[in-house]
C-alpha positions in Angstrom: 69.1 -14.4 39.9 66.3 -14.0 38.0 67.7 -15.6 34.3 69.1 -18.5 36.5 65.4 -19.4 37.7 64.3 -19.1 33.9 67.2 -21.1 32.6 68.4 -23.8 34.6 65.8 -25.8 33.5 66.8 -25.3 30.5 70.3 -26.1 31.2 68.8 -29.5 32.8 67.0 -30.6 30.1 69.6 -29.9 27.3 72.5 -32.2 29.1 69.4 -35.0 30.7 67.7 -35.1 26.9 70.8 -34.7 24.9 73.4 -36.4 27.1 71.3 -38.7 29.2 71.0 -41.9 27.2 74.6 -41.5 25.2 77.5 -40.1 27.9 78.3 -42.1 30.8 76.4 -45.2 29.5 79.3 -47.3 31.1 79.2 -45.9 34.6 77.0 -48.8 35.7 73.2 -49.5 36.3 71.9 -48.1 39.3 68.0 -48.1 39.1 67.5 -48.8 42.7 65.8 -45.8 44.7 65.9 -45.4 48.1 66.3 -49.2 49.2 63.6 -50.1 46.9 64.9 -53.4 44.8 65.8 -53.1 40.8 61.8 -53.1 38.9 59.6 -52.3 41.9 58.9 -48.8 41.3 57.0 -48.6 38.7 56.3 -51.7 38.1 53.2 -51.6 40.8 52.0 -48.7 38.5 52.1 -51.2 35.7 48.2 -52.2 34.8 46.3 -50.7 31.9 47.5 -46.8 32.3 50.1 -46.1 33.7 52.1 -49.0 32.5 55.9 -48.7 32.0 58.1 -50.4 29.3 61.1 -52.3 30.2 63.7 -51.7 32.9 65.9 -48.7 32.8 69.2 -49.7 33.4 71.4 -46.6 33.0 72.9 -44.2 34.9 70.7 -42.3 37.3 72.0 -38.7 37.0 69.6 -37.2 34.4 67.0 -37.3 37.1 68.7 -36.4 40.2 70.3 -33.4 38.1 67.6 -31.7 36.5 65.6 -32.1 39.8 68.7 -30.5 41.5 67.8 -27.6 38.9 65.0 -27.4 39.4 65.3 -26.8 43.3 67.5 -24.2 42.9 65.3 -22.5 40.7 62.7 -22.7 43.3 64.4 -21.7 46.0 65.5 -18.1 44.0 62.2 -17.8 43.0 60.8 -17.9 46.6 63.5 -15.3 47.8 62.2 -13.3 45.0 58.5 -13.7 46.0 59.6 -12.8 49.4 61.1 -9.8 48.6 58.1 -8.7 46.8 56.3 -8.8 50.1 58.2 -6.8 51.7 59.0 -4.2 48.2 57.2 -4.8 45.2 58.5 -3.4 41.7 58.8 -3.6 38.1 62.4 -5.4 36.9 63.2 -5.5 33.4 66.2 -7.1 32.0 66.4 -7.6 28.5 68.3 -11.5 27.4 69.0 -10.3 23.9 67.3 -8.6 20.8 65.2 -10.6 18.8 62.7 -9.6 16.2 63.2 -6.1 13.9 60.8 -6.4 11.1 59.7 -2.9 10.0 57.7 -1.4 12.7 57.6 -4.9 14.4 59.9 -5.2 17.9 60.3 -7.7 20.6 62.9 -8.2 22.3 63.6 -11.1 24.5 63.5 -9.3 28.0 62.3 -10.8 31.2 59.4 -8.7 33.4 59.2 -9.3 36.8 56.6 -7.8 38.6 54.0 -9.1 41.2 51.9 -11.3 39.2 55.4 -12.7 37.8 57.0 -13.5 41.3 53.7 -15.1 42.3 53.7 -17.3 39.4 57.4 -17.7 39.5 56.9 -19.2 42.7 53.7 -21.6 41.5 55.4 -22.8 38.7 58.9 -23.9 40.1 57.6 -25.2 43.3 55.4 -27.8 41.6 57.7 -28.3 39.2 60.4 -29.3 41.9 58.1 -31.3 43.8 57.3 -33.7 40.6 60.6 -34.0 39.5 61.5 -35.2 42.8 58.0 -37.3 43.1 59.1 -38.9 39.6 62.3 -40.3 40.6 59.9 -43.0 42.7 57.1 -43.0 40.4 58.9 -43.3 37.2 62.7 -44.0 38.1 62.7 -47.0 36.5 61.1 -46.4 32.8 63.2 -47.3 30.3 63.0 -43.4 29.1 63.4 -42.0 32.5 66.2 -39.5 31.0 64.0 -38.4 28.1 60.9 -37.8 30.8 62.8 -35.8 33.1 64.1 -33.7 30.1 60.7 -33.4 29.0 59.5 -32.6 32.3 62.1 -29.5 32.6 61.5 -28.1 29.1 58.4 -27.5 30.0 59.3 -25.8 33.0 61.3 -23.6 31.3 58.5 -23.0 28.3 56.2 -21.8 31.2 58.6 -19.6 32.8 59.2 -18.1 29.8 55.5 -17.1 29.7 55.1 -15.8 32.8 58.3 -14.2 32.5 57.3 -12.1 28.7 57.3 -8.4 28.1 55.7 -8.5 24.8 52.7 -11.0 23.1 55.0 -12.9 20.7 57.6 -14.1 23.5 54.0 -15.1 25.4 53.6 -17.0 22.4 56.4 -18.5 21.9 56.2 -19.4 25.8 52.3 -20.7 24.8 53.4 -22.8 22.1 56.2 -24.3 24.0 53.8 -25.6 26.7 51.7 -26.8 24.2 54.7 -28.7 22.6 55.6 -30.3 25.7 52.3 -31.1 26.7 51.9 -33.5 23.7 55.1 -35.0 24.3 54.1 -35.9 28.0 50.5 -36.8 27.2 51.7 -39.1 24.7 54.8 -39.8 26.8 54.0 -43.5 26.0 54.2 -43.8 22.3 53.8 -47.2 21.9 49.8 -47.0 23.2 47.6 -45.8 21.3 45.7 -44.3 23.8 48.3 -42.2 24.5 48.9 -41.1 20.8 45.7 -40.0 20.2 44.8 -38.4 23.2 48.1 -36.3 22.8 47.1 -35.5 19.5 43.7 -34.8 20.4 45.0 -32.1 22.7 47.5 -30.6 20.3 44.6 -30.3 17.5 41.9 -28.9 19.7 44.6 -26.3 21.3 45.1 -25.8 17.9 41.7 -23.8 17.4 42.0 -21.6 20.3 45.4 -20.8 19.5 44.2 -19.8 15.7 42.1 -16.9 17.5 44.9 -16.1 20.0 47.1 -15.4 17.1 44.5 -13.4 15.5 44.1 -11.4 18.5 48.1 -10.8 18.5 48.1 -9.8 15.0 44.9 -7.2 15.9 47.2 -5.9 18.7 49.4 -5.3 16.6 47.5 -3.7 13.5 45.8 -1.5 16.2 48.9 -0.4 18.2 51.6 -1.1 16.2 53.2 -2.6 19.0 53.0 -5.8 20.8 55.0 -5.0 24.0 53.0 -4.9 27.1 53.4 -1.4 28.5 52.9 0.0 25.2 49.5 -1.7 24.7 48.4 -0.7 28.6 49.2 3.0 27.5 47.4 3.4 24.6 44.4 1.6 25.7 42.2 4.1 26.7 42.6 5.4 23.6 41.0 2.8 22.0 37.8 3.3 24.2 34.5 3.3 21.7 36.6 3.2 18.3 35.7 -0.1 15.7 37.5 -2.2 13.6 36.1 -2.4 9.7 36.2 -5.9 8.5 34.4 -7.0 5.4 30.9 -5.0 5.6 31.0 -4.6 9.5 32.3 -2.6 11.9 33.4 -4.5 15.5 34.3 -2.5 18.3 37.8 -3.2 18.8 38.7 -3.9 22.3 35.8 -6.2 22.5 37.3 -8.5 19.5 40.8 -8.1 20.7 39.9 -9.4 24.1 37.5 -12.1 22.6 40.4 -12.9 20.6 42.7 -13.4 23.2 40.0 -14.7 25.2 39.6 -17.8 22.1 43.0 -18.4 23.4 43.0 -18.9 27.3 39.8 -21.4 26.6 41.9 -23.4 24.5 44.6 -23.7 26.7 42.8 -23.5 29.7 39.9 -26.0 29.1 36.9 -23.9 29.2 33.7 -24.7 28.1 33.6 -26.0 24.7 37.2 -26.0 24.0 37.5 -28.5 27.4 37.5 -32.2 25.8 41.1 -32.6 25.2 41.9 -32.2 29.5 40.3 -35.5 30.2 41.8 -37.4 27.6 45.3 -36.0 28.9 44.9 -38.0 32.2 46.5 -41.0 29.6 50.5 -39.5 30.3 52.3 -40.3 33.6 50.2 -39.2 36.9 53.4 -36.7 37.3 52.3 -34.9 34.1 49.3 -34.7 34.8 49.7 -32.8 38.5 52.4 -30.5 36.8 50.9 -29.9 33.3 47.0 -30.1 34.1 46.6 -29.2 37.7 48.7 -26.6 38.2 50.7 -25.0 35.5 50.0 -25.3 32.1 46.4 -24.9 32.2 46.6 -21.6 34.0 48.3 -20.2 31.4 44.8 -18.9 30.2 44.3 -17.5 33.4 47.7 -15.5 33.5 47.4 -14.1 30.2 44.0 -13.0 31.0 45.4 -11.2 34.4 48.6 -9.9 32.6 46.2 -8.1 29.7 43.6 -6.9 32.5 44.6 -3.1 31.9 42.6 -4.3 28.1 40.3 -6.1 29.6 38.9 -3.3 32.1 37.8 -1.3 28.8 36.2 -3.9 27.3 33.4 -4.9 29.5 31.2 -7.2 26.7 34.6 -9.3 26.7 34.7 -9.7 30.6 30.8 -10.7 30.5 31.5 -13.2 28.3 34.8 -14.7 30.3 32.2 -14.8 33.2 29.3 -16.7 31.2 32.2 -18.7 30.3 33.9 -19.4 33.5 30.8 -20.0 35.3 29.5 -22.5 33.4 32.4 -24.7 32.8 32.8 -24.5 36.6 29.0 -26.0 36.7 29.4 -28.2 33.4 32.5 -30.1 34.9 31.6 -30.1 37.7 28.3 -31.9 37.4 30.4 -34.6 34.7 32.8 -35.4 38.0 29.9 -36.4 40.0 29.4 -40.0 37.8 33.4 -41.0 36.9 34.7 -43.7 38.2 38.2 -43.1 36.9 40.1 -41.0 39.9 42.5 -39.4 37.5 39.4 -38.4 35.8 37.5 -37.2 38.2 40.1 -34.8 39.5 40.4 -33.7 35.9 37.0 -32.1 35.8 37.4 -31.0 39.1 40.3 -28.7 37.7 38.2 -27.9 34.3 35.6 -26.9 36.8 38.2 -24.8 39.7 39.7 -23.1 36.1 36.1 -21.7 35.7 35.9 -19.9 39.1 39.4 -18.6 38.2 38.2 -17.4 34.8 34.9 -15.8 36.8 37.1 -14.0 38.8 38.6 -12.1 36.2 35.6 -11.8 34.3 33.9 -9.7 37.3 37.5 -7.6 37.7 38.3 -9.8 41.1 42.1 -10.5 39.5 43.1 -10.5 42.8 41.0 -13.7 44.0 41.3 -15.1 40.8 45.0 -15.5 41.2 44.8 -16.2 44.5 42.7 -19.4 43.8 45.3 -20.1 41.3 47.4 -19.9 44.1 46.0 -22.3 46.2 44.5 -24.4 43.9 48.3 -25.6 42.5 49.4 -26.6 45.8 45.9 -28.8 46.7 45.2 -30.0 43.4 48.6 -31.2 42.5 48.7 -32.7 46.3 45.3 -34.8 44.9 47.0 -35.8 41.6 49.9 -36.9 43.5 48.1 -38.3 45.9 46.1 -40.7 43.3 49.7 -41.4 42.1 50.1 -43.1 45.3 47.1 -44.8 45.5 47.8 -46.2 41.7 51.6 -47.2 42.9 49.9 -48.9 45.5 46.7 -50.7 43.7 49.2 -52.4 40.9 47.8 -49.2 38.2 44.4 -49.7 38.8 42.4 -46.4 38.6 38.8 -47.8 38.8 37.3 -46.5 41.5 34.5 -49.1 41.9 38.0 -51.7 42.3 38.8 -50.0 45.3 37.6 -49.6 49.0 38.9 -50.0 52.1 42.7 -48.6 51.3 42.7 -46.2 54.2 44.8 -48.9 56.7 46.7 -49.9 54.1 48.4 -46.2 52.9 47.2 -44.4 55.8 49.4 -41.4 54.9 48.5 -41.2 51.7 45.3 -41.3 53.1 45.7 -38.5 55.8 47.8 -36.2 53.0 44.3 -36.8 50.3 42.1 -36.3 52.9 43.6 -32.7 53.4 43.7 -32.2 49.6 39.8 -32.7 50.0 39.3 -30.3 52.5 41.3 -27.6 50.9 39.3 -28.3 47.5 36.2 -28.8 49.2 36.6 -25.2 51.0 36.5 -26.2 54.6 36.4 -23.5 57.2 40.3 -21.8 57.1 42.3 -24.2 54.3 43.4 -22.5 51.3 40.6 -23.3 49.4 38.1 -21.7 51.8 39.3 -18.4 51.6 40.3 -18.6 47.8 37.0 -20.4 45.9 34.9 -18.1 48.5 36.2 -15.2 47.7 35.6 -15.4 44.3 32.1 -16.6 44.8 31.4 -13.2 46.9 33.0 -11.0 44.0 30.1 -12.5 41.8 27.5 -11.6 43.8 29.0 -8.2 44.5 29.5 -7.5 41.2 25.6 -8.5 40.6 26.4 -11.2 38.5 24.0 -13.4 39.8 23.8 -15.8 37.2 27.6 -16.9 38.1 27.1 -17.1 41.3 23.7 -19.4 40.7 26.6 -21.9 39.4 29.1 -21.5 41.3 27.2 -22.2 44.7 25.7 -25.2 42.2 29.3 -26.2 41.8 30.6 -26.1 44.9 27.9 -28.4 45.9 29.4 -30.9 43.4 32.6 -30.5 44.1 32.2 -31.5 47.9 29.8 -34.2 46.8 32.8 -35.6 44.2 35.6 -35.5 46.5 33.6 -37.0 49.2 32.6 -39.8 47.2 36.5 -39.9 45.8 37.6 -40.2 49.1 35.1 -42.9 50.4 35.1 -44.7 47.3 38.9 -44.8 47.0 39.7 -45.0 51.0 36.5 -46.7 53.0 34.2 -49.3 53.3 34.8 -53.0 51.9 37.3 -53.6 49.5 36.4 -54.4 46.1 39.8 -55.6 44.6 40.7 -59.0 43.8 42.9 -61.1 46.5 46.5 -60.6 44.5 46.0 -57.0 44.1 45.6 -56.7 47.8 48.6 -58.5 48.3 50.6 -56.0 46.9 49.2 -52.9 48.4 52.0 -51.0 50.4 52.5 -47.4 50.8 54.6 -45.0 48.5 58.1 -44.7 49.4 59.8 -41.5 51.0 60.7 -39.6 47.4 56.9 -40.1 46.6 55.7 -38.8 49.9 57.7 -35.8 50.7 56.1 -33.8 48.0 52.8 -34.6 49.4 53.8 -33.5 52.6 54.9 -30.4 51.3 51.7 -29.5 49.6 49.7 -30.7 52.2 51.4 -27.7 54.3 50.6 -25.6 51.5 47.0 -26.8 51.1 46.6 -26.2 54.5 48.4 -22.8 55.2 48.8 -20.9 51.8 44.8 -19.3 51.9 45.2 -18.0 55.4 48.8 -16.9 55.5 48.5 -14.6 51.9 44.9 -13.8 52.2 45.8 -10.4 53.0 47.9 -9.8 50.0 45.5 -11.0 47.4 42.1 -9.9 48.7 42.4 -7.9 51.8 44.1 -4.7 52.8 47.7 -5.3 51.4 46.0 -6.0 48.4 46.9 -2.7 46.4 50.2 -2.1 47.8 50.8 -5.5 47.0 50.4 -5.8 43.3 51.6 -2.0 42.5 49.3 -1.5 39.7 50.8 -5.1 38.2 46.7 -6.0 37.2 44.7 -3.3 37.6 42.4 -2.9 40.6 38.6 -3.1 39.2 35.9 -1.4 41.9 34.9 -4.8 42.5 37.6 -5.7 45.1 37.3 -2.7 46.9 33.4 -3.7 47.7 34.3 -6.6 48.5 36.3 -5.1 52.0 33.2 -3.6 53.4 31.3 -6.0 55.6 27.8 -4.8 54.2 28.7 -5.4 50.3 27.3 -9.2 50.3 24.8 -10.6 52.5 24.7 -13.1 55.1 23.0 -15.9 53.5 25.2 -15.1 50.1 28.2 -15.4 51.9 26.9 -18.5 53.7 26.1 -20.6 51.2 29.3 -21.7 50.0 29.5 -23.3 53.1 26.5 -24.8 53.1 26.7 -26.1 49.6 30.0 -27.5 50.9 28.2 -29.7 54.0 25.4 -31.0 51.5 27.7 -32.7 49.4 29.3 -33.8 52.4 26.2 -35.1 53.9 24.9 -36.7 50.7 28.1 -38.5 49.5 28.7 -39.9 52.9 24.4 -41.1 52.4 25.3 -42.6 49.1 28.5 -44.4 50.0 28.9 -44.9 53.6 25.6 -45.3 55.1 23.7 -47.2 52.6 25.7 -48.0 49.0 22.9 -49.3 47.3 21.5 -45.7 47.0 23.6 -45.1 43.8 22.7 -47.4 41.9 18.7 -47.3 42.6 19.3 -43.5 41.6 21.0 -44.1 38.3 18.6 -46.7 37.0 15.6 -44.1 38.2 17.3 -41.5 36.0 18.9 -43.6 33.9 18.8 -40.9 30.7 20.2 -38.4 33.2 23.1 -40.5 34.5 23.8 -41.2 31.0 24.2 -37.9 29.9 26.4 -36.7 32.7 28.8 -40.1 32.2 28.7 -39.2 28.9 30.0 -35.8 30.0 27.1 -34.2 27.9 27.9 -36.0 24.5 30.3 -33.3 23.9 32.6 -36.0 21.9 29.4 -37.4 20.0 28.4 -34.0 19.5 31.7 -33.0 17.7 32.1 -36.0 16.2 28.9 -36.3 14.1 29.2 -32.3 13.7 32.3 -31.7 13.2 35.0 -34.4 12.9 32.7 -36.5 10.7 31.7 -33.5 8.6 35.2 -32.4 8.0 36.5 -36.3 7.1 33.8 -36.6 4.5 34.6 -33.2 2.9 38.9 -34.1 3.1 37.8 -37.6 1.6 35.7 -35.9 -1.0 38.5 -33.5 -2.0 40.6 -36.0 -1.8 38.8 -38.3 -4.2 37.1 -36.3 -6.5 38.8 -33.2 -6.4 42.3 -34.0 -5.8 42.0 -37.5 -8.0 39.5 -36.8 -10.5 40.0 -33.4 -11.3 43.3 -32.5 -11.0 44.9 -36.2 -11.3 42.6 -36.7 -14.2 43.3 -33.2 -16.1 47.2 -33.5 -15.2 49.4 -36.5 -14.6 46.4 -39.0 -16.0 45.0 -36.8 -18.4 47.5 -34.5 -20.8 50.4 -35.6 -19.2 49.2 -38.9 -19.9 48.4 -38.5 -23.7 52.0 -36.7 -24.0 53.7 -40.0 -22.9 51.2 -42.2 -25.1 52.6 -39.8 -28.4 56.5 -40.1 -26.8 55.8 -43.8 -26.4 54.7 -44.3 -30.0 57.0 -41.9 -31.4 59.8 -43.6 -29.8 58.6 -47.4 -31.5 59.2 -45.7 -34.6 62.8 -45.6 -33.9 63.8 -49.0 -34.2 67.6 -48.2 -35.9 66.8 -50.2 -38.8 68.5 -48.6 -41.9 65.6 -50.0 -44.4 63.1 -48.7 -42.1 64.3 -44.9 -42.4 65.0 -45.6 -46.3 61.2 -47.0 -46.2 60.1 -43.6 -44.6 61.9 -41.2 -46.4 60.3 -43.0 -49.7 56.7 -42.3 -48.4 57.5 -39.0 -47.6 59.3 -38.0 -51.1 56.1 -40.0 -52.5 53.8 -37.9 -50.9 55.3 -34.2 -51.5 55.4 -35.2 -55.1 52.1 -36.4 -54.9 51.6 -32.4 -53.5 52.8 -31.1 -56.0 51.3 -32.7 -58.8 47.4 -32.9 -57.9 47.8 -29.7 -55.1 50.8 -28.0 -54.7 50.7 -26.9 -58.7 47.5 -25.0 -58.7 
């Protein structure tokens, strides 16, 4: 059961990528999905973004198979999270042997424990539910078959993360992921847009995957070993000893985890390493719910929960992940209050929900910080779908300012957002309520009141963003042109089911696993599968936070209401008074803190004018000029002139050996005879 869910993904993408566009060619074109006539699907996503090119016209069986797969998959890996519910436990089941180098060996094996079977059960059900999305959003892109593959390579790149007993098969699951994500990103080759934000995202990953593999190779040079249970044993014994490098001395489980740490911000968009996730929003809207809502950018997270038994002895580590979390939580969040883009804005929304996650596990809540994990994939891929619909429907437009009034128009896209926006605002009892809260409460518990400060910040934001989402996207007058209008209908059914089913999960998910992520099943639960810090045992007496703290969520939540349905309901000229008041200050946060301008004129700019100078003068002046222009050259100057004297005129040696027997007797006579 368990290698089927990791590798009939696999198995999908292999035949849809390989076989897709050359086998069955001559079976007939059959682009038309469920009643909807040839070159309407995506052709009403076709504006500026997410435009497609040409008409597919092939078979349709690469998509309907590898989304069959992926069902499956999901369907085993929910019986497997069930199980776990009832029986937790540790399954290890080895695929093959793999790397013997010295003392170095990992094995391909798969682990399944708790923290596997939950994100098991994340990653193949969003999976499924955009592959079977995609077949109305994208079933008619002339490189449908290659997308789908794509699509299910990357599931099976993730599953092989979540699914490693050892740091170099997480690796090789982390560079897979990061593979596929600049394929998707850049899914759309022919736009430049696309190419560089894809590579923009591959480069920046880049650097946090440089310390990642640092911190693998210091896990290993401390160790000796890279397998998990190995490194969890011998922990403890690491406790106060120091790593020598150069003329200092480093404590060592501090720089491993900061290490490792370098690499979960990377691929997990946290401060700093964050400005490739917006720039992403350029692939297919299906990419972006699967890769950057809910799977691919948690990777951070479950590396971080996977290596907790490290982290719990290296406390500078987690204060930094918290310093960290907290204020990419506020710093995104405050950047989503001013976009206009909706893809956008519900990309710094999940910058910003990644932060709580990563606050979570700074404070030793890895409990709550998986469980907003949890809950966050089923409401935030439910909003990135959901703005799918609305783009389907709005002929690809994804200005918000060209919108309005959609609600009767896709009222059930409408109704299915709406509940995205409750979940993610945390209203009373959706998933999101009893997820984002609890992980505000474990920062106060855990006295770390600066993250807290934010994160009640935050969650004012985030109410405030999705509100004005919502009523910008949904209500009031319509502010697009008369033939857009024309052509607004709602999704059709393959685009809506998925909806419907995260809505259900939006809705349910926080209140029907509460208890097994943050309440009294919590430890029985897991079965020592992330360790259990003091910090959620606090959090179960009713006297470990205060009324007003645990309040304020909540209250943060109805002020952004309140104000967003002020600015954009009740009087819509408030906006724009505001921004010209503070004009400096709206700049800044449009500008999402000059964090591009910053790096480009520090960094990017910097490192251009050093290549270009090493290009010119080192590469061309020195080197060219001492080598191939400068002895090389003279060598081919003496061949060149040597070889003129060869002309294969008879007289012309007879002339030379004349001169020379001239001159040796010349030698001899006035020289050579002394």
């Amino acid at each position: 059961m368990y290698q089927a869910i990791v590798f009939l993904p696999l198995l999908g993408a292999l035949i849809a990528g390989l076989a897709g566009t050359k086998m069955f060619r001559n079976m007939g074109s059959d682009a038309q999905v469920y009643g909807e006539p040839a070159g309407h699907g995506e052709a009403h996503a076709g504006g500026p973004h997410d435009d497609h090119h040409g008409h597919y016209d092939g078979p349709p069986w690469p998509m309907y198979l590898t989304t069959a797969l992926l069902f499956i998959s999901c369907v085993l890996s929910w019986i497997v999270f069930l199980g776990f519910l009832k029986e937790p436990q540790l399954v290890k089941i080895e695929v093959l042997r793999w790397v013997n180098s010295g003392d170095l060996h990992a094995n391909w094996a798969l682990r399944i424990d708790t923290l596997t079977a939950v994100m098991l059960v994340v990653v193949t059900t969003i999976s499924s539910l955009v592959h079977l999305y995609s077949i109305g959003y994208m079933g008619h892109d002339e490189h449908q078959p290659r997308f789908f593959a794509f699509l299910s390579l990357f599931t099976f790149a993730m599953l092989m993360l979540v699914t490693s007993d050892n740091l170099l098969q997480l690796f090789f699951g982390w560079e897979g992921v990061g593979l596929m994500s600049y394929l998707l990103i850049g899914f759309w080759y022919t736009r430049d847009s696309a190419n560089a934000a894809a590579i923009k995202a591959f480069v920046v990953n880049r650097v946090g995957d440089f310390g990642f593999a640092l911190g693998i190779f210091g896990t290993f040079y401390v160790f000796n070993s890279i397998d998990f249970d190995t490194i969890f044993g011998a922990a403890a014994g690491q406790t106060g000893k120091t790593i020598h490098f150069l003329s200092w001395n480093f404590d060592t489980l501090t720089t491993l985890g900061l290490l490792l740490f370098m690499g979960a911000m990377g691929k997990s968009a946290q401060f700093l390493l964050h400005t490739w996730l917006p720039d992403a929003m350029e692939g297919p809207t299906p990419v972006s719910a699967l890769i950057h809502a809910a799977t691919m950018v948690t990777a951070g997270v479950f590396m971080v929960a996977r290596l907790s038994p490290l982290y719990e002895l290296a406390p500078y580590a987690k204060e930094v992940i918290v310093i960290i979390g907290a204020v990419t939580a506020f710093f995104a969040a405050t950047v989503a209050l001013v976009q206009n883009d909706i893809k956008r804005v519900i990309a710094y929304s999940t910058c910003s929900q990644l932060g709580y996650m990563f606050v979570a596990l700074g404070v030793g809540a890895y409990g709550a910080g998986i469980f907003h994990l949890f809950t966050h994939a089923f409401f935030k891929a439910l909003m990135f779908l959901g703005s799918g619909s609305v783009i389907h429907a709005m002929s690809g437009e994804q200005d918000m300012r060209k919108m309005g009034g959609l609600a009767p128009m896709i009222r059930v896209t409408w109704v299915l957002m709406m509940v995205g926006n409750l979940a993610l605002t945390g209203f009373p009892f959706t998933a999101g309520y009893y997820s984002k809260d609890a992980i505000i409460e474990a920062s106060f518990v855990s006295s770390s009141y600066f993250a807290f400060t934010l994160l009640v910040a935050a969650a004012f934001c985030t109410s405030f963003y999705s509100w004005r989402l919502a009523f910008m996207t949904f209500h009031g007058e319509s502010r697009s042109d008369h033939h857009t209008l024309e052509h607004v209908h709602e999704s059709p059914r393959v685009m809506l089911i998925p909806l419907f089913v995260l809505a259900a999960g939006a809705l349910l998910a926080g209140y029907i696993f509460k208890d097994y992520f943050i309440g009294r099943r919590f430890a029985e639960f897991w079965n020592g599968a992330v360790a259990n810090g003091p910090v959620m045992a606090a959090m179960e007496k009713d006297s470990a936070i205060p009324a007003w703290a645990g309040w304020s969520p909540v209250v943060a939540m109805v002020a952004g209401f309140a104000l967003a349905f002020l600015f954009y309901i009740r009087d819509t000229s408030l906006p724009v008074k505001l921004a010209a008041r503070h004009e400096p200050l709206y700049k800044f946060l449009l500008n999402k803190w000059y964090f591009d301008e910053l790096y480009w004129n520090f960094l990017t700019r910097p490192a251009m004018w050093l290549g270009r100078f090493l290009w010119q003068k080192g590469d061309g002046r020195v080197i060219d000029g001492f080598g191939p222009d400068g002895v090389s050259a003279r060598v081919i100057d003496v061949t060149r002139g040597a070889v003129r004297l060869q002309t294969g005129y008879v007289y012309h040696y007879a002339f030379a050996m004349m001169i020379g027997v001239a001159a040796l007797i010349s030698w001899f006579m006035f020289g050579g005879a002394r």
